[in-house]
Structures are given as structure tokens and as C-alpha cells.
N, C-alpha and C positions, 0 to 999 in steps of 0.2 A: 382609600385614596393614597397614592404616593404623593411623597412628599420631599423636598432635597432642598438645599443649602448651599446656594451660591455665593463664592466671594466676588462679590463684582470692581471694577474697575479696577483688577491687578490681575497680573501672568502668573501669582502665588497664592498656596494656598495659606489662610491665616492672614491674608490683606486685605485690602481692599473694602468695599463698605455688604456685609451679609444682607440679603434678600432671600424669604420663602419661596419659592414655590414648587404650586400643586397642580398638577397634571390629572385637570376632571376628563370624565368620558362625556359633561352636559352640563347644561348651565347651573349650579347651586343656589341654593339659597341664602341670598344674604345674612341672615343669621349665623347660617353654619361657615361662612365666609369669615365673617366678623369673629368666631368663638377660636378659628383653628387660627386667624394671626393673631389673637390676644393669647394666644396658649404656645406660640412659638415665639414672642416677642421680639421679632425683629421688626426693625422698624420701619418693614414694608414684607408684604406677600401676595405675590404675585399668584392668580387665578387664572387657567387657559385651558379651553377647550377649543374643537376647530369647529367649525360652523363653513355650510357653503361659502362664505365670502369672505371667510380667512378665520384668522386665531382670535381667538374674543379674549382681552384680557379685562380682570377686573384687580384692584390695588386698596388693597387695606393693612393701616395701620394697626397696632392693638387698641386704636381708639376709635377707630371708623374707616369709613370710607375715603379715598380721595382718587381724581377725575385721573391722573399720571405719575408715573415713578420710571425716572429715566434710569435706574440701577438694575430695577429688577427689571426692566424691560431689556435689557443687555442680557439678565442673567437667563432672563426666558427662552431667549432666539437659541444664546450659546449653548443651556442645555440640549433645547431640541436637535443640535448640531449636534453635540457629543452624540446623542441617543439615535443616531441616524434617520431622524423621524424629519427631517430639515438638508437640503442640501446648501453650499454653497450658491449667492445670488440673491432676486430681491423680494421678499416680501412683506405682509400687510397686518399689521398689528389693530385690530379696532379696540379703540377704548373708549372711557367716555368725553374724552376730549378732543375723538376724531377721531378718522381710518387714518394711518402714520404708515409711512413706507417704511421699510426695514431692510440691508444691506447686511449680508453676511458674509463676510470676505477669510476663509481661514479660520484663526482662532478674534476676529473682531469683529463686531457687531458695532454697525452704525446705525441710529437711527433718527427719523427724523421728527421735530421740536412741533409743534404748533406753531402759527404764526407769531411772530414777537409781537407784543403788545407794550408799549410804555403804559401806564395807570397813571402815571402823575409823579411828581415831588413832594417825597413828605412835608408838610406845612412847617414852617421853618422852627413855628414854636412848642415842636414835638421833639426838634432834635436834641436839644439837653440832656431831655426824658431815655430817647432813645443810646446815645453813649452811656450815658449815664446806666443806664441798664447791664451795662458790661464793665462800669468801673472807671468807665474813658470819661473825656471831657473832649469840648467842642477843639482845645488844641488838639485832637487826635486823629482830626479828618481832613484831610490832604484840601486846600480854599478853595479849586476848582469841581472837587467832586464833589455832588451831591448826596444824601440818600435819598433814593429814589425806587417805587414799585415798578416791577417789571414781571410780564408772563410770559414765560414758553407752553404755559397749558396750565402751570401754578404760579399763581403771584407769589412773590417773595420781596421783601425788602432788600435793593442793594445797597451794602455797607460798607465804603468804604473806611481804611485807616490808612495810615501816615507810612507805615513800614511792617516789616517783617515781626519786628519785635515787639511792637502795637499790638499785632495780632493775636498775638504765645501769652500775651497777657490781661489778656476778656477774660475776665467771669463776670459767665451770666447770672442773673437776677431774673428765675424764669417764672418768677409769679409777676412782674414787670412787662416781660417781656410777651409773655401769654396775651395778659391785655392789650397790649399795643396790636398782638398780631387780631387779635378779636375789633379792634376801634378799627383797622384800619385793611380788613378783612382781607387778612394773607395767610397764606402757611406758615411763613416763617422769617428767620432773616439770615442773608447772606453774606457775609461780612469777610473783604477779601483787601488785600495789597499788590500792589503792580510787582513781580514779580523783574528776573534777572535774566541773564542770556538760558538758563533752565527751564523756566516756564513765563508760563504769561502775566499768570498769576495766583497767589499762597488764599485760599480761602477756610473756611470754618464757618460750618452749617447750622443753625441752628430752629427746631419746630418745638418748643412745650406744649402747645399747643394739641397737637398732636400725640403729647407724651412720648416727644422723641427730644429730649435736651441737648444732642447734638447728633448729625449722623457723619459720619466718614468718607462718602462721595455720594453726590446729588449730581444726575443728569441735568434735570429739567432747570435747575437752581444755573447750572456754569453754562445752560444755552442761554438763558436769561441775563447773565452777564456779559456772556459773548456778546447781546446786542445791546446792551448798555454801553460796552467798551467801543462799540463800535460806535454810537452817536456820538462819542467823547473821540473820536478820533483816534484809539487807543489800542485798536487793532487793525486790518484790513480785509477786505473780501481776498477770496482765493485764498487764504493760507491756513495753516492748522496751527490750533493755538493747543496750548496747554496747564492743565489746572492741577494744583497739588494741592489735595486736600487730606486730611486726616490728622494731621501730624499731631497735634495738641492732642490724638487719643491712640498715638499711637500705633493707628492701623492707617500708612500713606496709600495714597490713591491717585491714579493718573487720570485724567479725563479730558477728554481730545474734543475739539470742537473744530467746526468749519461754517464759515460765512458765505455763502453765494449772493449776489443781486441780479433779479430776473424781474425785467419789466418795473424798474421799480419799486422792487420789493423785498426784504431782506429774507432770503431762506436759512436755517439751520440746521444742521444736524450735530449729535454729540454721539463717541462712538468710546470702545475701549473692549477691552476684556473682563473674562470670567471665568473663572474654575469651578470646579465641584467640589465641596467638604466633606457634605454628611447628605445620608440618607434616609428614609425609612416609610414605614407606614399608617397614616392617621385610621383610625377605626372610628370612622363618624360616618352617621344615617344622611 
């Protein structure tokens, strides 16, 4: 099987947040699914083969499975673009969290979120627990914002703090924070600051869960705050936002988002680029 190494959510190589994938000729076996990204450890790898009704992808950590990965869903289109197996225009990604339209314009791949979902407001008597988890305390979250779960197809904790500098200085407590994501059955937590004429806003990902302690760009995580930010009145329909993620590891990452309302209904998509790194070939049955 081949296999490559996408930077995703940067126009460079050595940016952006790495995603596997693997280019089958048929569906795998979850086994052999699950051994080849515990054996590339990234903290996501992407699976695709075509099928009459489009590209089937499947998204496993080195710990399991999970339903969406907006990274390597980026890194997947743009490769098939390089490989000329994709042209520019629009197609259809099925995963297990839905058939998702996909837009390939040039070197950016847009694609689109699941439905947004609010889940609720964390209970008030978990937030101590939860700053406290990264060092903060309750002065460290801005009075009007909540933490609150949100899905674009993964729940996540959205976490707000106070500022920029708030931010640079979480450390997590990820046997903490494990459990919280376990009580209150999310991936992980999102933990971002309202950003400046640059961006929209500065975030930092975090899944233990998962056995990802932090990742460097989440799609699914900044569509999920694109509509949080939007019940808070904090962005608007029509425009493209923007999220910098990585920075606290190092690897910055750009990730582009847009809001539409149709009938009522908030639509998403999150889009960016991706490169190529590395290459090669897995020799598994």
C-alpha cells in the first residue's frame, strides 16, 4: 500500500498539522487500519478508496477509530489533486459522519462540516475542574463566554480565555483532562482567544484521549467554533474567518472557515491547504 505524509493547513512543507494517508485499491480491515496509524503516529490517518458513490474515507488515530478528521480530509482531496487522480471542482467525501461535499479550487480544498450541533453548557460546577486542568483559574475566561460542547461531526469542548497570553501559558494535566473528555463524552478540548485584525482567533487543540496531547490544526474543532462564535454574535454569515493554530508547538497553521444561513440553518465549511512531505510503502496483508 502507499502511503504519504501530508502537511496540512499550510502552503509549506514542515507546517502545518501532519496527517497519513493511504491510498487502498478496497475497503481494509479495521485491524490493519488501526496497526498502520499506530505505527505512523500521526495523529490522524486517513484511509480512501473509491467506491461507486465516491471516495470512502475512514480516520484513525494511533488509538482508534474516529467518525471525522478535518485535516486529513484536506490532506486527502489535495493529494489526489497533486496525483492527478482529482480534478479541480466539487466532490463527495463519505465518512462515518456523512456524505460531505468537497470543493477543490487550485491548491485549497474546502470542505464541508456536519451539521453544527450545540450539546449543551458544561455544568457550571465542572469549570474550576476544567481551567484548572491547564493551570488557569475561573479569572482566565472572558464573563460572557461560556465553556461549552459543540459538533461539526466531533464534539469538542469550547474553551475560551481572556487573551493571547492566557493561552501560551496552559499546561495541560492530560490524565485530568482525559477524564473530563470521558464524563462528558467529547474528543477533546478547544481552547481559543478572540484574536486581532490577523485572525479571528489564536487556538490550541487538545485530544489525550485519543493519545493526541495536542494537535497543530483541527478542522472539525475551528468549524465547531465558527458556530459557537457565531451564537455569541462574534463572527458573521458570509465571511471568511480565520484561525492560527499551532503556535505553542511550534508548527503555525492557518484554517479558513465560512458561515452561510440557508432556510434557517447554519451551514459550514472549513478549507486550507496542504503539501506533500514523505512518501513510501507499507508492506501489510
Amino acid at each position: 500500500m502507499k502511503v504519504y505524509v501530508m502537511d496540512s493547513f499550510s502552503d509549506r512543507i514542515f507546517g502545518g498539522n501532519q496527517a497519513g494517508v493511504v491510498l487502498a485499491d478496497k475497503a481494509l480491515e479495521p485491524a490493519v487500519m488501526q496497526q498502520v496509524a499506530a505505527e505512523l503516529k500521526h495523529s490522524e490517518t486517513a484511509f480512501v478508496w473509491q467506491t461507486e458513490e465516491g471516495n470512502r474515507l475512514r480516520y484513525f488515530t494511533p488509538a482508534g477509530e474516529v467518525d471525522l478528521c478535518g485535516h486529513a480530509t484536506v490532506a486527502v482531496f489535495a493529494l489526489l489533486r497533486r496525483l492527478g487522480r482529482i480534478e479541480d471542482g466539487t466532490h463527495k467525501a463519505l465518512t462515518r459522519a456523512g456524505a460531505l461535499e468537497i470543493e477543490v479550487s487550485g491548491e485549497t480544498v474546502w470542505m464541508d462540516m456536519a451539521p453544527p450541533k450545540t450539546l449543551g453548557i458544561l455544568p457550571e460546577e465542572s469549570w474550576e475542574e476544567l481551567y484548572g486542568a491547564y493551570g488557569l483559574t475561573l479569572e482566565d475566561r472572558p464573563a460572557d463566554l461560556p465553556p461549552e460542547v459543540v459538533s461539526t461531526g466531533l464534539a469538542d469542548i469550547m474553551m475560551p480565555v481572556r487573551d493571547h497570553e492566557t493561552l501560551l501559558r496552559a499546561v495541560q494535566d492530560e490524565r485530568t483532562v482525559t477524564e473530563l473528555s470521558r464524563r462528558f463524552d467529547v474528543t477533546g478540548v478547544h481552547m481559543f482567544c478572540l484574536g486581532d485584525k490577523t485572525c479571528t482567533a489564536w487556538c490550541s487543540n487538545f485530544a489525550p484521549l485519543y493519545d493526541i496531547p495536542e494537535e497543530c490544526a483541527t478542522g472539525t474543532s475551528n468549524g465547531a467554533l465558527t458556530y459557537y462564535l457565531y451564537r455569541y454574535g462574534l463572527v458573521q454569515p458570509d465571511r471568511e474567518n480565520v484561525f492560527i493554530q499551532g503556535e505553542h508547538m511550534r508548527r503555525l497553521s492557518e484554517i479558513r472557515s465560512r458561515l452561510t444561513v440557508e432556510k434557517g440553518d447554519a451551514l459550514i465549511r472549513v478549507g486550507g491547504r496542504a503539501v506533500l512531505s514523505l512518501s513510501g510503502e507499507i508492506y501489510a496483508d
